[in-house]
N, C-alpha and C positions, 0 to 999 in steps of 0.2 A: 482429226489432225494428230499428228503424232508429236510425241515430247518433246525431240530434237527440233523439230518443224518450229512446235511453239517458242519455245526458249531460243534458239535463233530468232527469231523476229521480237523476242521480246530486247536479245540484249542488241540489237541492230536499231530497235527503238533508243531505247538506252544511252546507246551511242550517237545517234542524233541529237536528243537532248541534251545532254551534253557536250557536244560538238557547237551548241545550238550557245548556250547559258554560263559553262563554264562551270568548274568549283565556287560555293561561297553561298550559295541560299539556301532558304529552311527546305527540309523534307518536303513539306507539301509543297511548296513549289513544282518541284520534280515529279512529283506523283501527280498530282495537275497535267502537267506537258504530255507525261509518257502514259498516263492512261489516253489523253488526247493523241498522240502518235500511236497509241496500238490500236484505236477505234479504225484510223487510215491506214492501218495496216490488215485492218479488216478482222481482226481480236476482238470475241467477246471480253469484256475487261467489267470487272468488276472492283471498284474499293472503297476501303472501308467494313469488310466484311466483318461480320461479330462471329465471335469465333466461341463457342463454349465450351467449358469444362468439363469432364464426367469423372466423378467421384464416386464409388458405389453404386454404383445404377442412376446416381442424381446429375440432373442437366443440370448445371451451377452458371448464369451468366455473370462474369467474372470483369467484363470490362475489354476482354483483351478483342485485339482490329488487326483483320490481312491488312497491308495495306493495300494486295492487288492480289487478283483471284483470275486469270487466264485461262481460258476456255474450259474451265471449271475442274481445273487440271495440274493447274502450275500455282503456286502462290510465290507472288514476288517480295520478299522487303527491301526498302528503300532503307536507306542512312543518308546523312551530313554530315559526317563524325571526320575526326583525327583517321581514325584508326578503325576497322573492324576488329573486336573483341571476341574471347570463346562464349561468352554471355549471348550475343547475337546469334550467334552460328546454332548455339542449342536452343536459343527462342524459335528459330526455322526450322528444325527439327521435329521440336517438340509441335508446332504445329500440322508437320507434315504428319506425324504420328496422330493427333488428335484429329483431322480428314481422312487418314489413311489413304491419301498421296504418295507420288514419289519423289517428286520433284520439287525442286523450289531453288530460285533465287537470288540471292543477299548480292546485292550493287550498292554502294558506297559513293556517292557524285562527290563528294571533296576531294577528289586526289587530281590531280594534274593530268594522269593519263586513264582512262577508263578504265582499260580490259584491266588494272593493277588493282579496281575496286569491286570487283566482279566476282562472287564466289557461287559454285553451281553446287547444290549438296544434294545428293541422293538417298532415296530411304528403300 
């Protein structure tokens, strides 16, 4: 399946969840629904992925989580926040870099209207 393919139907998930819920709940709320929306949308979906470090040749597990992993292709993050911040956007990044992905992305379900919480970043 291709990127566009995938990230369309992930932010068309997206948008149902939230069409569905509204702004106002935790994170995993949302990542609940919309991994359950991308299973029916026929997505491998994985989350919660451990995500590891490499520092000098060393594999460091460091703690850090996808919160979604798309047909092993796409990583999503989810927010609840005011605001997406530059801190987020290079946390997606830096993960895209540490999979050597290209895709990923950063949805924000607190805002009134979706597509304004939706950031697609490319690597």
């Amino acid at each position: 399946m291709e990127l566009n393919e995938i990230s369309g139907k992930v932010i068309g998930g997206a948008i149902e969840v939230h069409r569905q819920l509204g702004p106002g709940l935790l994170e995993s709320a949302y990542e609940s629904c919309l991994r359950h929306e991308l299973h029916q949308r026929g997505l491998h979906v994985e989350s919660q992925v451990a995500q590891p470090v490499y520092y000098k040749g060393l594999k460091l597990e460091c703690g850090y989580r996808l919160d979604l992993l798309v047909e092993n292709q796409v990583i999503v993050e989810l927010k609840a926040v005011e605001a997406i911040q530059p801190i987020h956007e290079a946390q997606l990044l830096t993960y895209l870099k540490l999979r050597n992905l290209h895709l990923g992305l950063l949805i924000n379900f607190n805002v009134p209207i979706l597509k304004n919480g939706i950031k697609r970043l490319i690597l």
